[in-house]
Backbone as XML, in Angstrom:
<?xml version="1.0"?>
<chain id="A" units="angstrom">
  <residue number="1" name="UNK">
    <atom name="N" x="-73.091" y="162.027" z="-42.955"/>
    <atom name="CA" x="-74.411" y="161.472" z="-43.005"/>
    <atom name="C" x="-75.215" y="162.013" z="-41.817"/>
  </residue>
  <residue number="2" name="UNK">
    <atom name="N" x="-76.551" y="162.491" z="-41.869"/>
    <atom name="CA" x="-77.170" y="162.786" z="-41.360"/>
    <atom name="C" x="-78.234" y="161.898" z="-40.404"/>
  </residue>
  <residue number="3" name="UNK">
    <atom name="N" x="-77.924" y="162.079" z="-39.140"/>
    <atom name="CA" x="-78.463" y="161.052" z="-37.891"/>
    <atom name="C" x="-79.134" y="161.593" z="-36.692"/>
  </residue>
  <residue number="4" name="UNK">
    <atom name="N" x="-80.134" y="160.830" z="-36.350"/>
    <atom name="CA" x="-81.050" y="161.319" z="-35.669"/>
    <atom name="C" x="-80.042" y="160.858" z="-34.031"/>
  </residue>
  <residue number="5" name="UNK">
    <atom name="N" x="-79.946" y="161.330" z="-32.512"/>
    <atom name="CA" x="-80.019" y="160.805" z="-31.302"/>
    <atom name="C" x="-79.848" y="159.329" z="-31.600"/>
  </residue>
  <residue number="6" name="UNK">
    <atom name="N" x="-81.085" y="158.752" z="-31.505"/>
    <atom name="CA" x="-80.940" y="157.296" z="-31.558"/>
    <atom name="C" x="-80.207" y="156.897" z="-32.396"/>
  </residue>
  <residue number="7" name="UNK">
    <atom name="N" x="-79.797" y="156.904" z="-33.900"/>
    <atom name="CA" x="-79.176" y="156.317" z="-34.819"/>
    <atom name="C" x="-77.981" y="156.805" z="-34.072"/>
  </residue>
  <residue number="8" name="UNK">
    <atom name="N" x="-77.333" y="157.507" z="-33.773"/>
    <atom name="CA" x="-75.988" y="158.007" z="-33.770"/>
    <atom name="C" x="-75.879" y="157.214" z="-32.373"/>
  </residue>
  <residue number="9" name="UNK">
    <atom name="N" x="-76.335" y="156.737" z="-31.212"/>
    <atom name="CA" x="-75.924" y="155.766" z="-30.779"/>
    <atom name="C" x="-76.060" y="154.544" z="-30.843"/>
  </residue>
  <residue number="10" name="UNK">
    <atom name="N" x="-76.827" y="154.157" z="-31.601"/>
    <atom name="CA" x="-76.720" y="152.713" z="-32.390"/>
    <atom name="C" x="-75.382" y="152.877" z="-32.877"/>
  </residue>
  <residue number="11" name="UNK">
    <atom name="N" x="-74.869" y="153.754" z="-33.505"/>
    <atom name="CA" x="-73.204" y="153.753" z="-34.690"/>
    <atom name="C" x="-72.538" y="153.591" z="-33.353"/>
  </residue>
  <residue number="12" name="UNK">
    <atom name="N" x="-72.605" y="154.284" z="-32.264"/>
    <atom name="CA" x="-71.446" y="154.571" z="-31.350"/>
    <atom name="C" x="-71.141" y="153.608" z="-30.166"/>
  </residue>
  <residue number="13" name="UNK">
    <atom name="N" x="-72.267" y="152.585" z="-30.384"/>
    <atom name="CA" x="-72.307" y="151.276" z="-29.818"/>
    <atom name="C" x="-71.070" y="150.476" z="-30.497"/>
  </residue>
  <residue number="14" name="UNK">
    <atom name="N" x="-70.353" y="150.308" z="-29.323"/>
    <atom name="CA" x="-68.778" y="149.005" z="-29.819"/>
    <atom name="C" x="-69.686" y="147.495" z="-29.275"/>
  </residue>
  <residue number="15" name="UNK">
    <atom name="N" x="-70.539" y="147.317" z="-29.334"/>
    <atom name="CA" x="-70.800" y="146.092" z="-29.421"/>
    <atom name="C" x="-71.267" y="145.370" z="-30.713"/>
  </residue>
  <residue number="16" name="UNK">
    <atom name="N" x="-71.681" y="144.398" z="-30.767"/>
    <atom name="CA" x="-72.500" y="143.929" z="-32.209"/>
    <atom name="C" x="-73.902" y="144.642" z="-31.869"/>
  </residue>
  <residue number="17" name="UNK">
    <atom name="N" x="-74.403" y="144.961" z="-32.610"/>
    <atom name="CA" x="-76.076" y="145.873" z="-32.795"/>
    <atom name="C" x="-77.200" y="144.644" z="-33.611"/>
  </residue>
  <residue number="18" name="UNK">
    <atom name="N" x="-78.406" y="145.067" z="-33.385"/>
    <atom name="CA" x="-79.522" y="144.281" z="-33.976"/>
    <atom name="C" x="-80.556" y="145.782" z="-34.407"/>
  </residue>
  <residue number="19" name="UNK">
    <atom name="N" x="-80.676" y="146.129" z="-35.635"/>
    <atom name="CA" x="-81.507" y="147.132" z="-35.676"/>
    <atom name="C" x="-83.018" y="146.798" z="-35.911"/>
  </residue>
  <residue number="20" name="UNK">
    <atom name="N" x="-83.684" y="147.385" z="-35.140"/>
    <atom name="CA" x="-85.270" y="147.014" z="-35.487"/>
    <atom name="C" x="-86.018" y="148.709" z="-36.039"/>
  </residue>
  <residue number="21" name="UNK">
    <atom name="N" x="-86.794" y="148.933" z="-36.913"/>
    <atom name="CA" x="-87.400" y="150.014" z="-36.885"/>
    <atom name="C" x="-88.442" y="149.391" z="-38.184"/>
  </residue>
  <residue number="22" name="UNK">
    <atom name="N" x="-89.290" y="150.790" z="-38.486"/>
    <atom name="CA" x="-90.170" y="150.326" z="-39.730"/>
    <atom name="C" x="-89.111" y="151.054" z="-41.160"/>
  </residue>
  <residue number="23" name="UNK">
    <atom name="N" x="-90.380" y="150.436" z="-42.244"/>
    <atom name="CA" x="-89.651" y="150.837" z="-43.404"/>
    <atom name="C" x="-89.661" y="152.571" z="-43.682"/>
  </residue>
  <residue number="24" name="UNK">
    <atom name="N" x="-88.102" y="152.861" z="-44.337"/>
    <atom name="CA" x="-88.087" y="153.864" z="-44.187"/>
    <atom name="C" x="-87.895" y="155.290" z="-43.310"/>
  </residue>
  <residue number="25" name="UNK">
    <atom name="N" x="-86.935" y="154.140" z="-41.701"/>
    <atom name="CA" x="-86.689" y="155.012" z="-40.503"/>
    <atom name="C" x="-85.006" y="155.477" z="-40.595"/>
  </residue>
  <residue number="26" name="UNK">
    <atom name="N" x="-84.373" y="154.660" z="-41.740"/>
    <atom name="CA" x="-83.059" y="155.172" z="-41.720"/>
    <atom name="C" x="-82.023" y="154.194" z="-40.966"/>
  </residue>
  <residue number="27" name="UNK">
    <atom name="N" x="-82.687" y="152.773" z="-40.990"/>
    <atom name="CA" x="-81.666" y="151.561" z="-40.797"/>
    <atom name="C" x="-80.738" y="151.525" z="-41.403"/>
  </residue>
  <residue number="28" name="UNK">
    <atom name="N" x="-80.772" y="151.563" z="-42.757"/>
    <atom name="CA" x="-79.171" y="151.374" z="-43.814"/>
    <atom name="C" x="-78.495" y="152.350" z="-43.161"/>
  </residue>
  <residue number="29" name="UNK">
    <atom name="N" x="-79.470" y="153.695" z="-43.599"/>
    <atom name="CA" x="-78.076" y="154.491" z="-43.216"/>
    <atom name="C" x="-77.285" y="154.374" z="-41.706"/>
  </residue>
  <residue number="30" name="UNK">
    <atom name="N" x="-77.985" y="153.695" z="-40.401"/>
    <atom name="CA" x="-77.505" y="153.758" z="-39.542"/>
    <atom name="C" x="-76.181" y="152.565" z="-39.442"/>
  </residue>
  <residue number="31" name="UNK">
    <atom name="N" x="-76.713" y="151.086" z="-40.341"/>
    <atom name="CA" x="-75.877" y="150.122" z="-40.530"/>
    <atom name="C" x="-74.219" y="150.663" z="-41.505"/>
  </residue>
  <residue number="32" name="UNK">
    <atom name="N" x="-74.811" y="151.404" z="-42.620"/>
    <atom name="CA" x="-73.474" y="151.979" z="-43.203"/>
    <atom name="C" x="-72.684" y="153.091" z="-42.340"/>
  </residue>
  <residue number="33" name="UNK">
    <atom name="N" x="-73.166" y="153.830" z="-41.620"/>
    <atom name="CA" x="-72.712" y="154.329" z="-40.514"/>
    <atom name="C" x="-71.403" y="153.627" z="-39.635"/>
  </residue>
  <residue number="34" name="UNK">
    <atom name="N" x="-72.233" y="152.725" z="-39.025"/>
    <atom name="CA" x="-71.680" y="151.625" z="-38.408"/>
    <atom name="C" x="-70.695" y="151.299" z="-38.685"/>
  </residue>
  <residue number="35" name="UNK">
    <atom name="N" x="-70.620" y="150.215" z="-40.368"/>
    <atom name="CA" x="-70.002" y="149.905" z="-41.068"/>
    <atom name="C" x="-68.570" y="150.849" z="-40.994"/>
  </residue>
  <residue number="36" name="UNK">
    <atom name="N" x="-68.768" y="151.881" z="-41.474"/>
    <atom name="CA" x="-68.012" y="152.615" z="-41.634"/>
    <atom name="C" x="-66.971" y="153.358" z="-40.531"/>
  </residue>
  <residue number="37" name="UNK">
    <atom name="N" x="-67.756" y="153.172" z="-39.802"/>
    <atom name="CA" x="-67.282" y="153.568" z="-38.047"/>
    <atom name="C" x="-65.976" y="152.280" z="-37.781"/>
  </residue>
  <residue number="38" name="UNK">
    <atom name="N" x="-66.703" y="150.775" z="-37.993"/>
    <atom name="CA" x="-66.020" y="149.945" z="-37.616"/>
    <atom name="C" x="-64.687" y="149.470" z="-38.726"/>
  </residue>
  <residue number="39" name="UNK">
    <atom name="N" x="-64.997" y="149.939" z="-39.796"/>
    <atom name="CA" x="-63.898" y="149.992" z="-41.109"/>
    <atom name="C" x="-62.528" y="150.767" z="-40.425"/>
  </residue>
  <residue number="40" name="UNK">
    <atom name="N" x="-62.697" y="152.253" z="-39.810"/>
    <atom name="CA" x="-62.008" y="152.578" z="-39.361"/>
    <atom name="C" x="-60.725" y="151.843" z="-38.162"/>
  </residue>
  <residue number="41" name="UNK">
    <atom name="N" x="-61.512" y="150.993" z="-37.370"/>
    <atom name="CA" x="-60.759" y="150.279" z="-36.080"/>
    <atom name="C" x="-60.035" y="149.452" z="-36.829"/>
  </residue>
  <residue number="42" name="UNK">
    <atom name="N" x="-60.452" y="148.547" z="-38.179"/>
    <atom name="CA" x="-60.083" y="147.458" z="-38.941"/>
    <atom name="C" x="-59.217" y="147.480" z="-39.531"/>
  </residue>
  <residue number="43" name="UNK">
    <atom name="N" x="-59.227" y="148.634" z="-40.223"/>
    <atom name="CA" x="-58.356" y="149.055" z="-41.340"/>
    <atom name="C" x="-56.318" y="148.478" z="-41.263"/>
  </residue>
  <residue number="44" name="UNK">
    <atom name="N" x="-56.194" y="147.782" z="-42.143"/>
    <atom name="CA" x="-54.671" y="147.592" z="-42.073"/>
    <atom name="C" x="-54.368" y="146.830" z="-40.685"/>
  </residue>
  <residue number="45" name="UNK">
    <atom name="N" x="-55.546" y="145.973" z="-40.192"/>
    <atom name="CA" x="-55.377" y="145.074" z="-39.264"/>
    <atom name="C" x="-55.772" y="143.645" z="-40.098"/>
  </residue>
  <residue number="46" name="UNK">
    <atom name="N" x="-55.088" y="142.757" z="-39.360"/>
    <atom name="CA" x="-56.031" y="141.654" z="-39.913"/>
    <atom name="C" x="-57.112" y="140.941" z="-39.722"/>
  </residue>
  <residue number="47" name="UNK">
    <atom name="N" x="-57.995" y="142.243" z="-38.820"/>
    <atom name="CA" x="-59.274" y="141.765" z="-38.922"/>
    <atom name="C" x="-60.386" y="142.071" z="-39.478"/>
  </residue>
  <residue number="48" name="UNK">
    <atom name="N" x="-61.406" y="141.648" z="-39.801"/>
    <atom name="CA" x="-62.632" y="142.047" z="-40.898"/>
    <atom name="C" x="-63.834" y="142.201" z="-40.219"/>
  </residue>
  <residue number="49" name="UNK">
    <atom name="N" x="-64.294" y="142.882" z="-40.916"/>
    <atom name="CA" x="-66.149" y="142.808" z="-40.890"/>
    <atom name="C" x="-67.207" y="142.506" z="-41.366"/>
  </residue>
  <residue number="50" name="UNK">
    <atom name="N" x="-67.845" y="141.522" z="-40.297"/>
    <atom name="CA" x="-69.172" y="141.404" z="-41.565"/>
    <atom name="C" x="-70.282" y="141.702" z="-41.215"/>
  </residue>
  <residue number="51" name="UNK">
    <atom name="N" x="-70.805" y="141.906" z="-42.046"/>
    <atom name="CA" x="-72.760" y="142.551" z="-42.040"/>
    <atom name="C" x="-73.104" y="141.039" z="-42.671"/>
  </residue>
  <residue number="52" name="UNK">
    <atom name="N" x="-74.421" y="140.551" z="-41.543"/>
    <atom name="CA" x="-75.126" y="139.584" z="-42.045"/>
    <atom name="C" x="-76.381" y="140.196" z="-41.805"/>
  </residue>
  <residue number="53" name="UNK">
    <atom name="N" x="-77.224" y="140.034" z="-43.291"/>
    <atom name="CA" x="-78.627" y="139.906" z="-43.797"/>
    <atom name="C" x="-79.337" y="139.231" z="-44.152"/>
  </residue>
  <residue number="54" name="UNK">
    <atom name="N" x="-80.593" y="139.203" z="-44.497"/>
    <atom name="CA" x="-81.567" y="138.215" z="-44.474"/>
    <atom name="C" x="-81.795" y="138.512" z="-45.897"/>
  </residue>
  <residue number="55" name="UNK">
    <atom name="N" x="-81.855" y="139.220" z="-46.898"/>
    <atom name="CA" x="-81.994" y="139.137" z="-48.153"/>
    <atom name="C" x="-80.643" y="139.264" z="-49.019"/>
  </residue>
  <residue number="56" name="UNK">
    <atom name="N" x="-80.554" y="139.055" z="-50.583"/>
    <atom name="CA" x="-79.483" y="139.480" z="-51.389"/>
    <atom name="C" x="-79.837" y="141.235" z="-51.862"/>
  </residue>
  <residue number="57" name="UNK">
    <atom name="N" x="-80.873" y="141.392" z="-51.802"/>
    <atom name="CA" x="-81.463" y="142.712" z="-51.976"/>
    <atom name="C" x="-81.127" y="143.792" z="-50.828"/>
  </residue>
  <residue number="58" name="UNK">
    <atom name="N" x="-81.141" y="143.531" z="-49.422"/>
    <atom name="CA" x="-80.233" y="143.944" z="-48.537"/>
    <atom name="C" x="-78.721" y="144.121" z="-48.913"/>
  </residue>
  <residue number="59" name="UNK">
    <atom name="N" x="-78.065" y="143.254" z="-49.765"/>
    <atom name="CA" x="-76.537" y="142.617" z="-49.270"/>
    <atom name="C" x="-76.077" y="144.104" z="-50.718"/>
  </residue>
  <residue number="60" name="UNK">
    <atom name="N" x="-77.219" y="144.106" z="-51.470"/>
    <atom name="CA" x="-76.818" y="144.911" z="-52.853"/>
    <atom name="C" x="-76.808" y="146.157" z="-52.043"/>
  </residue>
  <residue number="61" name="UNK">
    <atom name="N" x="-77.540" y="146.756" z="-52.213"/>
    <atom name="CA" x="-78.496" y="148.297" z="-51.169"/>
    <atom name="C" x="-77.101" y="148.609" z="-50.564"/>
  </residue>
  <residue number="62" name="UNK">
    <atom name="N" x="-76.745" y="147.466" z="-49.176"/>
    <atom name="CA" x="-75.355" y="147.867" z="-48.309"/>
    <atom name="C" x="-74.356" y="148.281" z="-48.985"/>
  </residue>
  <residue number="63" name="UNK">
    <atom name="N" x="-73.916" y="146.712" z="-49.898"/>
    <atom name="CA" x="-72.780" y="147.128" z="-50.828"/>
    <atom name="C" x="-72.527" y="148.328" z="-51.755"/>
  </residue>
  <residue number="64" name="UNK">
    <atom name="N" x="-73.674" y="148.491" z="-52.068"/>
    <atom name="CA" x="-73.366" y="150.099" z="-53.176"/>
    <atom name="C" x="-73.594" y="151.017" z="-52.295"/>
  </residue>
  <residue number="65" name="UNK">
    <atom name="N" x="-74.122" y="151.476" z="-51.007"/>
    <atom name="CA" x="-73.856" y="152.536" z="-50.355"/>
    <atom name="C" x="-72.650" y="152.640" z="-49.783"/>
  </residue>
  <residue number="66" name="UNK">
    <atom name="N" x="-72.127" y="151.531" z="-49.298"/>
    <atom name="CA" x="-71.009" y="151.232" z="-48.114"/>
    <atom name="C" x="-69.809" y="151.600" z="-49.507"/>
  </residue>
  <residue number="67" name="UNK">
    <atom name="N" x="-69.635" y="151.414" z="-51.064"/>
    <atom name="CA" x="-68.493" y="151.667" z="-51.597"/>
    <atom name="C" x="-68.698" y="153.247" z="-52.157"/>
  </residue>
  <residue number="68" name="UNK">
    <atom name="N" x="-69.351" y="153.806" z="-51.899"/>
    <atom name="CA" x="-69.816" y="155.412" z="-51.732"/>
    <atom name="C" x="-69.214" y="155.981" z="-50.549"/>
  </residue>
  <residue number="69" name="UNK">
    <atom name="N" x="-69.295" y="155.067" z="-49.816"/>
    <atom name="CA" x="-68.890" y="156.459" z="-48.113"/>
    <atom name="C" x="-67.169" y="155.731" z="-47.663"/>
  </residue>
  <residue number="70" name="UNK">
    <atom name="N" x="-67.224" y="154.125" z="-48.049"/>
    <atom name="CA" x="-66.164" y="154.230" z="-47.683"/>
    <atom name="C" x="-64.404" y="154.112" z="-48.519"/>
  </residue>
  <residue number="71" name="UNK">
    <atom name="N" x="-63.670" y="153.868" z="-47.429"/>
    <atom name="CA" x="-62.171" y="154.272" z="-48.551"/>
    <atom name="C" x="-61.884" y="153.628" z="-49.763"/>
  </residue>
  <residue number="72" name="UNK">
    <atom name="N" x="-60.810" y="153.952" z="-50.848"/>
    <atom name="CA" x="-60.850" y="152.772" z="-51.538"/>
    <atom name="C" x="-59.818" y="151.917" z="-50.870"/>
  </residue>
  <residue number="73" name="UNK">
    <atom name="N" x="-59.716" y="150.550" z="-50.950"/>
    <atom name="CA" x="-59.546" y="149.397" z="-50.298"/>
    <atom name="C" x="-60.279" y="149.253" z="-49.331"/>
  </residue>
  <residue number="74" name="UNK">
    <atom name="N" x="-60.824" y="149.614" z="-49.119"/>
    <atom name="CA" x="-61.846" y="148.664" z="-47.911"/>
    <atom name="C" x="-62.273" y="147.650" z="-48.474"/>
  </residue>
  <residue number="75" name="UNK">
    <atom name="N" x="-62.521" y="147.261" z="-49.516"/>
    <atom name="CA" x="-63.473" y="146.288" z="-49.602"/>
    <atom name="C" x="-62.305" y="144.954" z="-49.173"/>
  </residue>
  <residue number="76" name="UNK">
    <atom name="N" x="-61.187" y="145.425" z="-48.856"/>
    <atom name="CA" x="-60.312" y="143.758" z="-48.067"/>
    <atom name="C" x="-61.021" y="143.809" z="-46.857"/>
  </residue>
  <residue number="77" name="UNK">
    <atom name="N" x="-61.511" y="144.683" z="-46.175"/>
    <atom name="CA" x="-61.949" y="144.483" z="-44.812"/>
    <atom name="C" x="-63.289" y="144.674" z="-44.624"/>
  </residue>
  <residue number="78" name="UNK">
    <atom name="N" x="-64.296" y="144.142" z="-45.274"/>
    <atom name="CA" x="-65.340" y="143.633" z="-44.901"/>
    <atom name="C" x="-66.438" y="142.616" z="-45.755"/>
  </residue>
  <residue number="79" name="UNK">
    <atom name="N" x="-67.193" y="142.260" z="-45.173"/>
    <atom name="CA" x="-68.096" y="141.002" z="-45.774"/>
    <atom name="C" x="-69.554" y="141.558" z="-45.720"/>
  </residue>
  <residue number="80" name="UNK">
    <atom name="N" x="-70.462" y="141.369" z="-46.927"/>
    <atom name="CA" x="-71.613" y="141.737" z="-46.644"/>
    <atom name="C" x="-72.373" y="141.044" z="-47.203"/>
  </residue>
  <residue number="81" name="UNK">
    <atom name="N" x="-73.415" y="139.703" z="-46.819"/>
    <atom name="CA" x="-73.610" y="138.347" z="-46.925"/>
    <atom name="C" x="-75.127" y="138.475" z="-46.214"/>
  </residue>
  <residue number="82" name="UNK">
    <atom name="N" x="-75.761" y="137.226" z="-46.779"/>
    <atom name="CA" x="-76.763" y="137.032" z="-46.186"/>
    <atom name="C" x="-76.690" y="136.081" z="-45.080"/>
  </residue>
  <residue number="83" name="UNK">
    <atom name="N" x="-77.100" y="135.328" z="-44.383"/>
    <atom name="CA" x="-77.323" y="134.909" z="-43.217"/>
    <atom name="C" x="-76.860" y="133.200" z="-43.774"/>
  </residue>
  <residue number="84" name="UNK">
    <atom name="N" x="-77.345" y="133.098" z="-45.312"/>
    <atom name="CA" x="-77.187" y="131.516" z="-45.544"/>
    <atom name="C" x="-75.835" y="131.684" z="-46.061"/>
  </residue>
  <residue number="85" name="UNK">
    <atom name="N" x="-75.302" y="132.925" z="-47.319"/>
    <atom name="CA" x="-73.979" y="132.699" z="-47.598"/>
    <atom name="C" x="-72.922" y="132.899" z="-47.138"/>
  </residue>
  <residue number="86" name="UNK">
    <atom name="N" x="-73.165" y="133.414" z="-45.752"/>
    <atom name="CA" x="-72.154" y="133.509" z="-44.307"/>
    <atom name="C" x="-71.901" y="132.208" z="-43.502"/>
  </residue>
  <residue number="87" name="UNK">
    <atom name="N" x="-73.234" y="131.579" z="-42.988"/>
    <atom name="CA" x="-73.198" y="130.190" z="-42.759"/>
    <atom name="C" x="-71.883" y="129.003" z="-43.967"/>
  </residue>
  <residue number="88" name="UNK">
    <atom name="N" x="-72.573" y="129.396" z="-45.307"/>
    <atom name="CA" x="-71.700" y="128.181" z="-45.962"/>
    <atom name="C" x="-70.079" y="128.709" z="-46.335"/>
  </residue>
  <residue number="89" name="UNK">
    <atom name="N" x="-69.950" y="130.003" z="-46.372"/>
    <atom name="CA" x="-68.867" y="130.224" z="-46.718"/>
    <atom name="C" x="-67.732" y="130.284" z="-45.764"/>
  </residue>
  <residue number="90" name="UNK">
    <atom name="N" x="-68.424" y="130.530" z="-44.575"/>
    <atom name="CA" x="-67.480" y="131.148" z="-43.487"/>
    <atom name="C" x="-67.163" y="129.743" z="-42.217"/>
  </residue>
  <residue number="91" name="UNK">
    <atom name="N" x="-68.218" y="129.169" z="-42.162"/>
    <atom name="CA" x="-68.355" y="128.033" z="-40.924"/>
    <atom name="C" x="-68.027" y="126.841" z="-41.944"/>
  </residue>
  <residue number="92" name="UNK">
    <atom name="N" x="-68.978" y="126.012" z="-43.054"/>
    <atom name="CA" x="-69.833" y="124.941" z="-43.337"/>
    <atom name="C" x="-68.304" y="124.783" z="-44.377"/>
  </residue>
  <residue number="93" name="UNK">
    <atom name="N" x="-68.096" y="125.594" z="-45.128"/>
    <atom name="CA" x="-66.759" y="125.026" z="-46.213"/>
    <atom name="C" x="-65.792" y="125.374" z="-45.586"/>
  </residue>
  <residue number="94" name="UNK">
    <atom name="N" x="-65.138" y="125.763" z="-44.716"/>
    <atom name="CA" x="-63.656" y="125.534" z="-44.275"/>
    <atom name="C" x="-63.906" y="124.570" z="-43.067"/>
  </residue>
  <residue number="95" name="UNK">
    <atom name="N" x="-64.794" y="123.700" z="-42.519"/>
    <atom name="CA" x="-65.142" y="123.205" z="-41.638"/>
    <atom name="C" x="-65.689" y="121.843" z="-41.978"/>
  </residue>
  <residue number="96" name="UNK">
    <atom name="N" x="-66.171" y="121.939" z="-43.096"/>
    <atom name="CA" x="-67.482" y="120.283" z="-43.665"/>
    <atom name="C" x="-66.606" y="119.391" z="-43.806"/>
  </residue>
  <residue number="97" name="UNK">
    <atom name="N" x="-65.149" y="119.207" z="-43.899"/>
    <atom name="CA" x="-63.983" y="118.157" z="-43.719"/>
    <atom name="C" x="-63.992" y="117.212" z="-42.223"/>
  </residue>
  <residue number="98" name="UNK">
    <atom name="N" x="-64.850" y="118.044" z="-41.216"/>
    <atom name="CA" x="-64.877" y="117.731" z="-40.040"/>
    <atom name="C" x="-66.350" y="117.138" z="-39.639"/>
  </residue>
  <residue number="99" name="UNK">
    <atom name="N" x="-66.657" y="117.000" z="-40.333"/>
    <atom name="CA" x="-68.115" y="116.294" z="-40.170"/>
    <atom name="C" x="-68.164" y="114.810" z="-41.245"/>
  </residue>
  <residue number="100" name="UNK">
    <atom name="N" x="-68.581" y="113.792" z="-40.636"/>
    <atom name="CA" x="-69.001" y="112.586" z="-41.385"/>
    <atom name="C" x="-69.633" y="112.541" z="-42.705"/>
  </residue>
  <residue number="101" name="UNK">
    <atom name="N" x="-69.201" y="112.345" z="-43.282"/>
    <atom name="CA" x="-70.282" y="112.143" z="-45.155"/>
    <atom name="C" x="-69.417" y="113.330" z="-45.765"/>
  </residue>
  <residue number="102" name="UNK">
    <atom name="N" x="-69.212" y="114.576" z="-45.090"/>
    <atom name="CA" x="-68.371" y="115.835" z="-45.963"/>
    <atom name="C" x="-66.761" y="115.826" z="-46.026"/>
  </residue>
  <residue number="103" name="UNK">
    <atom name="N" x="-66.496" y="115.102" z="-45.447"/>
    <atom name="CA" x="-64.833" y="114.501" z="-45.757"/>
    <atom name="C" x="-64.372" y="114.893" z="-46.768"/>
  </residue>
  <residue number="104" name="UNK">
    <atom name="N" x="-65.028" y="114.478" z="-48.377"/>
    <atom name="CA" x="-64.491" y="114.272" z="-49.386"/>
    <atom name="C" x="-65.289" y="115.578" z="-50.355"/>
  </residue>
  <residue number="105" name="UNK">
    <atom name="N" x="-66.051" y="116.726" z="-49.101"/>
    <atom name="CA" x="-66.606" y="118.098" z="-49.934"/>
    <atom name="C" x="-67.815" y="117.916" z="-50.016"/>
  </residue>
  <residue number="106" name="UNK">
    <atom name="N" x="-68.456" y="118.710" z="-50.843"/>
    <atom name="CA" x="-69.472" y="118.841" z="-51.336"/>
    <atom name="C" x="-70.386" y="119.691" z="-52.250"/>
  </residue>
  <residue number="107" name="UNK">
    <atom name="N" x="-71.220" y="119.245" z="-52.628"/>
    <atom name="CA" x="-71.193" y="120.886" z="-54.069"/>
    <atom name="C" x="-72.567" y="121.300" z="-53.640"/>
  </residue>
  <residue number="108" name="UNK">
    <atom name="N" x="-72.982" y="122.647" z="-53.942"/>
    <atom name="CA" x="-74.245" y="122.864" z="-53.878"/>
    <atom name="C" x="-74.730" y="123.249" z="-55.329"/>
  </residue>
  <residue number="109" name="UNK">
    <atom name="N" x="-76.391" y="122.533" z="-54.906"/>
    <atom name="CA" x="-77.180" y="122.411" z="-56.063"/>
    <atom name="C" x="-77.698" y="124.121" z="-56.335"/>
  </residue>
  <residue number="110" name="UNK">
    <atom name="N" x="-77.666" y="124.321" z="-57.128"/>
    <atom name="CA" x="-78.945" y="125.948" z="-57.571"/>
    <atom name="C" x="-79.783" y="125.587" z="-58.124"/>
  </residue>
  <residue number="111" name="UNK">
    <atom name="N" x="-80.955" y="125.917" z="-58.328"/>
    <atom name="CA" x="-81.948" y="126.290" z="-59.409"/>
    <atom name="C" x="-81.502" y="126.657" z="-60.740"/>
  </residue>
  <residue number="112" name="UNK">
    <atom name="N" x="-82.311" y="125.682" z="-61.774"/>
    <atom name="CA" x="-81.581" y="126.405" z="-63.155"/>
    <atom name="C" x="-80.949" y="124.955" z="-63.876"/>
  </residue>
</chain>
């Protein structure tokens, strides 16, 4: 994949990253980059990765680029979620047993 200076140290950053740019500067590709960078350290460990986003339209975009560049099985080692279905899946349901009123679960409502 093709990367400008800046993108290629955004990827080469071992910390967590926050990308800011306008539309059309080559964020995905720097996040699947990333992604893919950090798939490598993960791989056949038992630890994972996740990409949290602010849309499901983001979470699609990632997912079908990220199963293009990366291995097959990866998809055991990483998560690519929006910001609310990271919150409930990851913290709020293996956890809502520990809070008052959620003891006994809870369901969520959808639209529809």
């Amino acid at each position: 994949m093709k990367l400008t200076t800046e993108q290629k140290t955004a990827v080469r950053c071992d910390d967590n990253v926050l990308i800011t740019a306008c539309p059309g500067s080559g964020k995905t590709r720097v996040i699947i980059s990333k992604l893919v960078r950090t798939l490598d350290e993960v791989r056949e460990t038992p630890r994972m990765v996740d990409c949290i986003t602010y849309t499901n339209t983001a979470v699609h975009e990632i997912e079908a680029r990220l199963r293009h560049h990366a291995q097959p099985g990866d998809e055991n080692f990483y998560d690519v979620c929006t910001i609310h279905s990271f919150c409930l899946n990851h913290i709020f349901r293996p956890f809502c047993h520990l809070i008052d009123g959620y003891k006994q679960g809870f369901k969520v409502l959808t639209p529809g």
